[in-house]
N, C-alpha and C positions, 0 to 999 in steps of 0.2 A: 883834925879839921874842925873848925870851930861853927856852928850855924845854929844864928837866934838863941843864944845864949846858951846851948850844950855844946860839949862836945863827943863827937863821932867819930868811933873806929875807922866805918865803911860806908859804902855806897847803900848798903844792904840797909845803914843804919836808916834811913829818911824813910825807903821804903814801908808803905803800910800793907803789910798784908795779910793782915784780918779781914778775913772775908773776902767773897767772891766778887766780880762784877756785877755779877745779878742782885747777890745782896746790897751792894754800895749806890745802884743806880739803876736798878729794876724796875723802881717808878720811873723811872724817867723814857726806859722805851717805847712806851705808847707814841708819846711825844718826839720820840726820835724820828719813827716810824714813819709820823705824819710829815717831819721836816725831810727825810728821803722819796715818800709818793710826791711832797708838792714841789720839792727843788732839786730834787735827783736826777741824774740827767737817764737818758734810755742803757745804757752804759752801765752808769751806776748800782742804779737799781739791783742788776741781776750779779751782780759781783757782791756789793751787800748781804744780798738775800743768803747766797750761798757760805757765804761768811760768817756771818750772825745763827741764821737760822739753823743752817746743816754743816755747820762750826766745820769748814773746809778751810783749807793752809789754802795760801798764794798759788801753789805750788799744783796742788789738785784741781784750782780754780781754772785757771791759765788755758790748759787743751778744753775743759769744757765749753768753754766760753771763746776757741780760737783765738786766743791771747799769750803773749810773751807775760811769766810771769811779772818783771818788769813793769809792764804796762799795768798789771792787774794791779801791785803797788800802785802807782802811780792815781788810778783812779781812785783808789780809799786815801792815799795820803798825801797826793797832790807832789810837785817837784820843784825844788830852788825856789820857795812861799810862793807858787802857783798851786792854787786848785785844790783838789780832792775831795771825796765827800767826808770826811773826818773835819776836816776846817769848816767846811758848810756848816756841819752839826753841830760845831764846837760855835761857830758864832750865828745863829740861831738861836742855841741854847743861852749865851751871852746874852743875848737881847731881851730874851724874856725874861733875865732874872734867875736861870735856874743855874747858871757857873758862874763864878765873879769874875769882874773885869781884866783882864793885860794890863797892864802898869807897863 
């Protein structure tokens, strides 16, 4: 498969994975942080927290919080381009400059 002028075995090949989340964009969660307290909805919020903070699966989320795992997807990744707070963040972050544009 050919992309941007190499070519690639695998799927594996595009993948970057040097280094962690935290190292690639661990500046950037103060800022995240701030885009989930001022635009996250009540909902969100604690699905977030338990996500991020106390690095909990869908799965674990879901009875604490009286939720269909489903749902709890749903609220981080939004359904059929509605919603989520991952798009929130992601175009937030968009606007200030700190991810490049959608083309």
């Amino acid at each position: 498969e050919a992309h941007a002028n190499t070519v690639c075995e695998s799927l594996a090949d595009y993948l970057d994975s040097s280094g962690s989340f935290t190292e690639k964009f661990g500046h950037l969660l103060p800022m995240i942080e701030k885009i989930v307290e001022d635009y996250g909805t009540k909902r969100q919020a604690p699905v977030w927290d338990l996500y991020l903070h106390e690095h909990m699966s869908l799965g674990y989320i879901a009875p604490l919080l009286c939720m269909m795992r489903q749902s709890v997807h749903e609220v981080l990744y939004g359904r059929r381009g509605q919603g989520g707070l991952i798009r929130k963040i992601q175009k937030h972050l968009r606007k200030s400059g700190k991810l490049p544009a959608l083309n």
